[in-house]
Each structure stands twice: as structure tokens, then as C-alpha cells.
C-alpha positions in Angstrom: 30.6 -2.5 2.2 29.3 -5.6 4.0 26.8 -7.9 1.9 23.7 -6.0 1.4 20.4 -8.6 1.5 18.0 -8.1 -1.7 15.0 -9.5 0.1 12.9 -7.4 3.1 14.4 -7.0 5.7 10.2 -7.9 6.7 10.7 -11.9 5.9 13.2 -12.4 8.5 10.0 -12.9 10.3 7.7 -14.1 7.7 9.1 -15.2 4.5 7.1 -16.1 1.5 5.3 -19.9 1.7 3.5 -21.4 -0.6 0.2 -23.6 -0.7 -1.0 -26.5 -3.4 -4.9 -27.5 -4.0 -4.5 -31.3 -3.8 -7.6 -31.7 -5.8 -7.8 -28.7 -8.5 -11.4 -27.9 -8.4 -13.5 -27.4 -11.6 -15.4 -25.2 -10.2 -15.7 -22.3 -7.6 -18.2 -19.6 -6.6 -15.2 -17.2 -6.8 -11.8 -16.7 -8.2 -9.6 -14.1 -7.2 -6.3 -13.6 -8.6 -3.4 -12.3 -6.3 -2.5 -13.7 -2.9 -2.1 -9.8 -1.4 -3.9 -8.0 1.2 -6.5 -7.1 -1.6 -6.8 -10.8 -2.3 -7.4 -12.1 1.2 -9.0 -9.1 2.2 -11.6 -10.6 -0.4 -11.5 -14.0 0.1 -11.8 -13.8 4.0 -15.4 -11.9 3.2 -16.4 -14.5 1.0 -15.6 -17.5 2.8 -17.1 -16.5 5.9 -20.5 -15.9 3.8 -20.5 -19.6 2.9 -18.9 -19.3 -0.6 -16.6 -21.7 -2.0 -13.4 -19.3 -2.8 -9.6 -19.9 -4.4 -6.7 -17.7 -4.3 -4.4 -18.3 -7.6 -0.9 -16.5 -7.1 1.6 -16.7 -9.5 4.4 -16.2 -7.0 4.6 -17.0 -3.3 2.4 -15.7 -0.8 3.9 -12.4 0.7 6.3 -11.9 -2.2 4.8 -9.3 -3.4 4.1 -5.6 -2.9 2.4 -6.2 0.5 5.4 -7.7 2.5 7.7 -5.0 0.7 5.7 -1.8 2.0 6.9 0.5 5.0 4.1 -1.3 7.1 2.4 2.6 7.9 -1.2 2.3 8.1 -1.8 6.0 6.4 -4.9 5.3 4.5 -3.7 8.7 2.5 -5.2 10.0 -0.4 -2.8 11.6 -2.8 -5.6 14.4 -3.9 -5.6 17.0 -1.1 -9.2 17.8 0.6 -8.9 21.3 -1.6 -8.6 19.4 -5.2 -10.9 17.2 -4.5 -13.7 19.7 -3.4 -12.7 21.6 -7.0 -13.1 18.2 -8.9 -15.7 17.0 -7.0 -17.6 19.1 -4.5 -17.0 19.6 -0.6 -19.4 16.9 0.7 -18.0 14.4 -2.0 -14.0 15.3 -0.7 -15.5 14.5 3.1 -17.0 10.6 2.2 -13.6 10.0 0.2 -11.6 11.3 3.5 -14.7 9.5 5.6 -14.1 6.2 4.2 -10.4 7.2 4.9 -10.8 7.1 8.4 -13.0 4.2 8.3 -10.8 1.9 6.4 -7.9 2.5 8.9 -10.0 2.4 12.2 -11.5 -1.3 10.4 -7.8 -2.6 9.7 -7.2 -1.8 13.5 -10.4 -4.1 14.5 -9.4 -6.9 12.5 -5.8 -7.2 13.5 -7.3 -7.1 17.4 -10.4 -9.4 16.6 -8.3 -11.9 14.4 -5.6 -11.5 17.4 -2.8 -11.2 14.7 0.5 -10.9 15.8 1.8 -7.6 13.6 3.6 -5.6 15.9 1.0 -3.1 15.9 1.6 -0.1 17.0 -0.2 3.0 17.5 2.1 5.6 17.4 0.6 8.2 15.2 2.5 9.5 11.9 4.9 13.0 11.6 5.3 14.3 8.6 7.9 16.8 8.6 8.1 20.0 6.7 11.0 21.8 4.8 10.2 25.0 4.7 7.5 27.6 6.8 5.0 27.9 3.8 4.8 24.2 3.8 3.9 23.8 7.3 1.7 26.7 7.5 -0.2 24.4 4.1 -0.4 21.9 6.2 -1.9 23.4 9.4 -4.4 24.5 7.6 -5.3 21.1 6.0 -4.7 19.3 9.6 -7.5 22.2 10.5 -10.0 21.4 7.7 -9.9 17.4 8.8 -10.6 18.5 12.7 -13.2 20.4 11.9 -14.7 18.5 9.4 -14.1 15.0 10.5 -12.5 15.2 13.7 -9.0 14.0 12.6 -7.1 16.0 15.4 -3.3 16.5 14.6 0.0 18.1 17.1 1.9 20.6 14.8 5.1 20.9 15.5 7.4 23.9 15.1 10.9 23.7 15.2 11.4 24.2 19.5 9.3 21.8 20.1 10.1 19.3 17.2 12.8 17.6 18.9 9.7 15.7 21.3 9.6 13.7 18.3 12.6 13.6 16.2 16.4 14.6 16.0 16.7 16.0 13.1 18.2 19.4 11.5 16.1 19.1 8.3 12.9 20.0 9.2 11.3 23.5 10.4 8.2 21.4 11.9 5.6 19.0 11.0 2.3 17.8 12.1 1.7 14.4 13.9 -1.6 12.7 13.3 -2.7 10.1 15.9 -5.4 7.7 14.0 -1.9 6.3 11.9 -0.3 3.4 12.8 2.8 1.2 11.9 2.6 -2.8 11.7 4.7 -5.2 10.1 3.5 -6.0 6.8 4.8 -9.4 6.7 3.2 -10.9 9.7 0.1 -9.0 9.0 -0.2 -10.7 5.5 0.8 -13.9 7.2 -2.0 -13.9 9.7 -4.4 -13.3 6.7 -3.2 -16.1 5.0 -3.9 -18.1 8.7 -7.5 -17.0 9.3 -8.5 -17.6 5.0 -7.5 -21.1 5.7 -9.1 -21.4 8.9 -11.9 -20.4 6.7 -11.2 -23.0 3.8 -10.2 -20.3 1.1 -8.4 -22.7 -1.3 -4.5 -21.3 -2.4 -2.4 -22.3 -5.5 0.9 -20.7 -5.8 3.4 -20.6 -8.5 0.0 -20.8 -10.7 0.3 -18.3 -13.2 -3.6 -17.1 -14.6 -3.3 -17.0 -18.8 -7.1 -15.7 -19.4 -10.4 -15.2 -18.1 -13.2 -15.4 -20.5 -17.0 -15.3 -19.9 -19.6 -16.3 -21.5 -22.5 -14.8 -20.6 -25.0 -17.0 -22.1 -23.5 -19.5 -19.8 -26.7 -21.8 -18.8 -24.9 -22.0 -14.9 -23.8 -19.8 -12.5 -20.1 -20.5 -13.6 -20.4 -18.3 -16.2 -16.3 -17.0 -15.9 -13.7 -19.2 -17.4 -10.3 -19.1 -15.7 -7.5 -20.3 -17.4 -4.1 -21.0 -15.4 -1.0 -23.2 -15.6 -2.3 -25.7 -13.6 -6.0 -26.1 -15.3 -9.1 -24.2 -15.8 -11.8 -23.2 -13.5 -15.5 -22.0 -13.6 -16.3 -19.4 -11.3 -19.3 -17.4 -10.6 -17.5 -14.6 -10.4 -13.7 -13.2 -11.0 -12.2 -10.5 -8.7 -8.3 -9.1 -10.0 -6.0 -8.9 -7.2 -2.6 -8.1 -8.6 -2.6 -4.0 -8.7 0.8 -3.3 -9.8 1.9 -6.3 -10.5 -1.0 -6.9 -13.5 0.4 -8.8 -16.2 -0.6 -9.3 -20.1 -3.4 -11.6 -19.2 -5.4 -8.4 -17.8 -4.6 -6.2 -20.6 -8.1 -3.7 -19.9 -6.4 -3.3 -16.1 -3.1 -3.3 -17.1 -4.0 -0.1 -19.5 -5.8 1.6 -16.5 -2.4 1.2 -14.0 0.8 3.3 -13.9 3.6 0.8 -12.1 6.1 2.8 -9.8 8.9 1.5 -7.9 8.9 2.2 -4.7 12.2 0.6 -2.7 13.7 0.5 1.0 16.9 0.5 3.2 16.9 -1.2 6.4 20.2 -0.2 9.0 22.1 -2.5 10.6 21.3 -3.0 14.1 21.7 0.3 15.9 20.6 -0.3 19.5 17.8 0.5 21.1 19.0 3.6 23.2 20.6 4.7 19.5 17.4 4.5 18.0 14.8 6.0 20.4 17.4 9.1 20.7 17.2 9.6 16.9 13.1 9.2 17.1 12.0 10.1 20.8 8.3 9.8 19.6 9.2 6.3 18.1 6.5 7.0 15.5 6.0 6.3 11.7 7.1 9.7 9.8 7.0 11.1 6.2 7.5 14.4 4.3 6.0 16.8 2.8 7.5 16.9 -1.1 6.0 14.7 -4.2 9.1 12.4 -4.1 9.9 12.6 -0.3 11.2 9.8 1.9 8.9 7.5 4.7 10.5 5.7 7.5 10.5 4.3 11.1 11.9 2.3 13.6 11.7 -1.3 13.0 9.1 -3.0 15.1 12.0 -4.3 17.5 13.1 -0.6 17.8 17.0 -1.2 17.0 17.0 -0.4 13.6 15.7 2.5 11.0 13.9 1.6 7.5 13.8 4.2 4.9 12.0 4.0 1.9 11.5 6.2 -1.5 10.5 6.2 -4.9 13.3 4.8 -7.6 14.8 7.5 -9.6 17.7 5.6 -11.0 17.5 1.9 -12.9 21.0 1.5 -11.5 20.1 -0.5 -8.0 23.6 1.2 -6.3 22.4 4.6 -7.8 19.9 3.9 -6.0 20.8 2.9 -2.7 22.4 5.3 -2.6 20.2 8.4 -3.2 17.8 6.2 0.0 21.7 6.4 2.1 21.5 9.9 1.0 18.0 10.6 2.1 19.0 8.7 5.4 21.9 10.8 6.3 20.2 14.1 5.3 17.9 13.1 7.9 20.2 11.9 10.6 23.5 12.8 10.1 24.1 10.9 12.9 24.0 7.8 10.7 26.6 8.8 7.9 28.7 5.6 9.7 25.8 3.7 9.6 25.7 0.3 7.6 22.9 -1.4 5.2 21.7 -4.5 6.1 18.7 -4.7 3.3 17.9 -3.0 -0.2 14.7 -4.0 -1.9 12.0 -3.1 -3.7 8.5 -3.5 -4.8 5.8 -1.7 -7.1 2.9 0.4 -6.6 0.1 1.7 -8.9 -0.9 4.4 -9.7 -4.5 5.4 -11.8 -4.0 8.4 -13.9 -6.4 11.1 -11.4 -4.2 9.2 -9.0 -7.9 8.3 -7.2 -8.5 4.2 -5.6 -10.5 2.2 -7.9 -13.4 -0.4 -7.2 -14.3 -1.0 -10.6 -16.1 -3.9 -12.7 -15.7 -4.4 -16.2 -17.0 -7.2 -18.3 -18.5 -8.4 -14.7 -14.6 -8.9 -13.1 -14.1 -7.2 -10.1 -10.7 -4.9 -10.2 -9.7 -3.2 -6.8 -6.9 -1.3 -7.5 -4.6 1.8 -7.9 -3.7 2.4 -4.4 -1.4 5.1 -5.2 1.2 3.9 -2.7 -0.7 3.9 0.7 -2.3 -0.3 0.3 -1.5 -1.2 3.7 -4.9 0.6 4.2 -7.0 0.1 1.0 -5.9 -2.8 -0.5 -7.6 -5.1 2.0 -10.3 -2.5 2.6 -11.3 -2.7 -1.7 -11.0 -6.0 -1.7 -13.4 -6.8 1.4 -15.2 -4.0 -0.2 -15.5 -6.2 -4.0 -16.3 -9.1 -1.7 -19.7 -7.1 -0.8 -19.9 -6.9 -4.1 -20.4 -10.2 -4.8 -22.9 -10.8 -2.1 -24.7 -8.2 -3.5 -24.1 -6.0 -0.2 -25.1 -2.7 -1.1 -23.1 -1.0 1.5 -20.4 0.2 -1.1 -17.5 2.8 -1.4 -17.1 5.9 -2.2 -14.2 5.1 -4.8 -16.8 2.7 -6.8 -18.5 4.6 -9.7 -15.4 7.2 -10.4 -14.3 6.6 -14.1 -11.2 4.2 -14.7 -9.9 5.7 -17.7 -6.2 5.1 -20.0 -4.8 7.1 -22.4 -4.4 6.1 -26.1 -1.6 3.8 -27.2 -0.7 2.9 -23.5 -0.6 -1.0 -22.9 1.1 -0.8 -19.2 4.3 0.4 -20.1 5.4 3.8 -18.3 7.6 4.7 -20.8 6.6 8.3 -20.1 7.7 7.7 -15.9 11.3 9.6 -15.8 9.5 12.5 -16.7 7.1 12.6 -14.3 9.7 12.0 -12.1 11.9 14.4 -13.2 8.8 17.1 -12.8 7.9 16.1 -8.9 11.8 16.3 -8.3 11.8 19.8 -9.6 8.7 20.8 -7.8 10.2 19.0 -4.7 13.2 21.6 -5.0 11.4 24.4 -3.8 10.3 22.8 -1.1 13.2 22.4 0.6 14.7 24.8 3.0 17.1 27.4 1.7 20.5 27.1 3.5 
């Protein structure tokens, strides 16, 4: 097998940089922690309201989750509209799929008014569907967000499937228009662009060791931020990192499930190769816990597949994405790898966004695997916070609870696992 690439196949285009402070401040109006869409999501907000902001990273810009992600702006929520009417009431279930809809069409607004070169692409999303019960589910739901908040969706059935994809796996699917694909890479790049245009302050490879505050503090710096390359006061603190929350956040940390989530990308197939596998060139998914995403790449001459990790072995795993691949198009079975990699998501434990504030941080988090949409949407959101904006999110008050004697660890993870894989098995079509 030819050498398989570890890094995304995304940073052939924008790789990783890095920034110094060449004076370290003393003090800012704001710290935030985590150089990701969430962070500069924030620190854009900020700096444009005249606040003095820094971004510490303890990695590289773009090496982390948000230049490893399939780049497909689905804004999902993981609840469906009929849990979270049980758990919380219709008109509550219809602002979280509201703001939904208004995070993705915002993303779309910025990318055009920032003029940010990330392949954008507005394609619309299929998710395809393994058996007739699961399609008929999800007409119904594709009905219930028409109606209710005029999300229109094309279902699919299996004559008419081919319009979009050439595949024998699927008995249909529904397409949804308002979903998008970008590169992740160039969008978090152009971020990075317009926060320094706005003189957001960026130190990388600056690990953060604590953040105290003391709130008899006689200033407005009442947060102390401690890093590898000197303290800071700040006015105010907002956590960035999501799934990649060390030991120095322990009450986040408690709060956040970590999940691998990893990718293939193909050799170069050709365009005419490509579009004949994915006539609708879209962004697609599938309808099972543990099922795979994918796309053409932005160039259209290659397919990226990604998936949740089931096996600690990284060639176990590969190969259960190749699997996933070829079960798709078989067509591909001849098909080389060019790029394996993998990044982590987070997960809360009602599997529900989180704009919470404790101990007067800010923490947006627990994107549950869809942060191409949220993660800068909460973090603009915290940012609002901060100024005291009152126009606030429907994910702000919900409780951020733990469960005893977890400290971040997901020791309990191959079970869950294990569970949505048996669930997923009777989902699929019966041969």
C-alpha cells in the first residue's frame, strides 16, 4: 500500500501556522483559550466592539478539531424534534431547531461578507437510508421541519436516488438544501486573517496551567491566567478547547465526553470518476448512530469519508473507514488512500450544545460532532456575553451536568459504542 499521510488531507491548502505576542501583555479585557472556530468566532465579536482580546493556543492554529472536520455545514442537533418536545416542550424543540437554522444561514453571511476563500458550496446534504422504516422516520421529521420552520427537503426513493448518488446501499434518503460543504482549513484560516486585521493578539505553543479569580479584585482584571509564557489579568475568561480540554479546566473537562472522530481521503480519482459516483456532488450522511459522512473534495477529484473510531488499532481502523467506502461504492474497492487522520469531538452527557458560565468563565462547548456550525456560532454567542448583549441562545441556561467519579476519562466509551453499533445493525437493509 502506498504511504498513507497522517495529517488532513485539508492542510495541503492551509497548514497549521503559528503567531508570537512580541510584547506579552499584563493585561487584557479578554482571554480566550483555543485558537478554533469557537475561539475566533469570539474573539472577532470582541475586537470589533473595541476590546483588547488574546488568543492562547497550546498548539498551532488549525491543528486542531476544526481543520480535521468533514467541512459540512449541518448545524444538526443529535436530539430529534420528537425527544426534544418530550424533554422539553414543542415551542422549546422549534427555538433549539430555530437557532439551528440561524447559526448556519449566519456562517454563510460571514464567509461572503468577510469574502473568505473556503470553497463554499451550496450543495445541500443527502442522508441516505438503509432500510424503508428509516426513510419513512425521516419523511416524517423532514415534514415536521417544513411545516414548522420551513426547512424544505427532496426525499428520495430508490428510482429516483441515482439523481444524486451511485450507490446500491441505500433504499432512499432525503436531501436538505440550507446544508453546505466548505473547507475547514481555509475557513479557519480566513478567521485567523480578519482577527488580526482586527488586532486580536495570538500566542501559540502557549500552554494555559490555571485560571484563578479573585473576586474581590479592586480592578476590572479580576481573572488571573496563568500560561507557559507568563500570566495575564483579564476581565473576563472564555474556554475555547471543547474536546480538546485538558487538566487545567478540570470543572469542563468533567462536563465533556471526548470521541474520536477520523477520515480517509482517496487518491485522486478524476473528475468525470467522481461526479459519476455523486451526480448531485453534494455533502451526504446516513441514517445509523455510528454511520459514515462524506463528499467530494472541494476540487471534485477525490472522495473523503469519515466515521467514528471503533478500534485503538489506527490500521483496524482504516480499514473499517475503506470498508465503509467500498460498501458505498464498490466501485472504489481498487481505490487507494492518500490520507488517514483524526481528530476529537465532544460530547455533553444529554448530548445538547452548551453556553455555560461557571465561576464567571465563559465555556462554549459540546458540539456533539456538528462544530463547523456552532462552534463559531457559541463562541460569537459568549462574546455577547461579555458585552452584556442580551440577545442570547437557546442552549444558554440548560444544565451542564457530570456524573460522579468522572474526571474526563471515557473509560466507559467502547460500550457506548458497542450499543449504537448494535442498534445500527437493524438499521441496515436485510440482504
Amino acid at each position: 500500500m502506498p504511504n498513507i499521510s497522517s495529517d488532513p488531507y485539508w492542510w495541503n491548502a492551509a497548514p497549521p501556522q503559528d503567531f508570537q505576542i512580541e510584547s506579552w501583555p499584563n493585561q487584557v479585557d479578554v482571554v480566550i483559550i483555543g485558537g478554533g472556530y469557537t475561539g475566533f468566532g469570539a474573539a472577532i465579536t470582541l475586537a470589533r466592539a473595541g476590546l483588547d482580546v488574546v488568543i492562547i493556543e497550546r498548539d498551532q492554529i488549525g491543528s486542531g478539531a476544526s481543520t480535521r472536520n468533514g467541512g459540512i455545514t449541518s448545524g444538526n442537533i443529535r436530539l430529534s424534534f420528537d425527544k426534544l418536545s418530550k424533554r422539553f416542550g414543542k415551542e422549546k424543540a422549534i427555538a433549539f431547531y430555530r437557532e439551528a437554522k440561524t447559526a448556519r444561514a449566519d456562517l454563510f453571511n460571514f464567509i461572503n461578507t468577510e469574502e473568505i476563500d473556503c470553497d463554499l458550496q451550496s450543495c445541500g446534504r443527502l442522508v441516505g437510508a438503509l432500510r424503508p422504516e428509516s426513510l419513512e422516520g425521516m419523511k416524517r421529521e423532514a415534514d415536521k421541519l417544513d411545516k414548522l420552520l420551513d426547512i424544505e427537503s427532496t426525499i428520495y426513493d430508490q428510482a429516483n436516488l441515482p439523481n444524486c448518488i451511485d450507490t446500491p446501499r441505500y433504499c432512499g434518503g432525503v436531501l436538505r438544501d440550507d446544508i453546505s460543504g466548505i473547507h475547514p482549513a481555509k475557513l479557519l484560516a480566513g478567521m485567523c486573517k480578519v482577527a488580526r486585521a482586527e488586532l486580536v493578539k495570538i500566542s501559540t505553543q502557549t500552554k494555559v496551567l490555571s485560571v484563578s479569580q479573585n473576586k474581590q479584585a479592586s480592578t476590572d482584571q479580576n481573572f488571573c491566567v496563568e500560561t507557559t509564557r507568563g500570566t495575564i489579568r483579564a476581565g473576563h475568561v472564555i474556554s475555547a478547547t471543547n474536546a480538546y480540554t485538558d487538566s487545567s479546566q478540570p470543572w469542563l473537562r468533567r462536563r465533556l465526553v471526548p470521541v474520536i472522530s477520523e477520515m480517509i481521503a482517496t487518491e485522486e480519482l478524476g473528475e468525470n470518476m467522481v461526479r459519476s459516483l455523486m451526480p448531485g456532488m453534494n455533502m451526504y450522511s446516513e441514517a445509523l448512530q455510528l454511520g459514515h459522512y462524506y463528499r467530494p473534495s472541494p476540487d471534485g477529484k477525490r472522495v473523503l469519508l469519515g466515521g467514528r473510531r471503533m478500534s485503538a488499532d489506527p490500521v483496524k481502523a482504516r480499514n473499517r473507514l475503506v470498508k465503509g467506502l467500498t460498501s458505498i461504492f464498490p466501485q472504489l474497492s481498487d481505490a487507494s488512500i492518500s490520507n488517514h487522520w483524526f481528530g476529537f469531538v465532544a460530547f455533553p452527557f444529554d448530548q445538547l450544545p452548551k453556553l455555560a458560565v461557571h465561576d464567571g468563565v465563559f465555556y462554549p462547548s459540546g458540539f456533539c460532532g456538528s462544530g463547523t456550525v456552532w462552534a463559531r456560532w457559541l463562541g460569537q454567542k459568549a462574546a455577547l456575553m461579555v458585552l452584556n448583549d442580551l440577545n442570547g441562545s437557546e442552549f444558554q441556561n440548560i444544565p451542564f451536568r457530570t456524573m460522579p467519579f468522572y474526571s474526563g476519562d471515557p473509560w466507559f466509551l467502547p460500550l457506548a459504542m458497542n450499543f449504537y453499533a448494535f442498534q445500527d445493525k437493524f438499521k441496515t437493509t436485510t440482504k
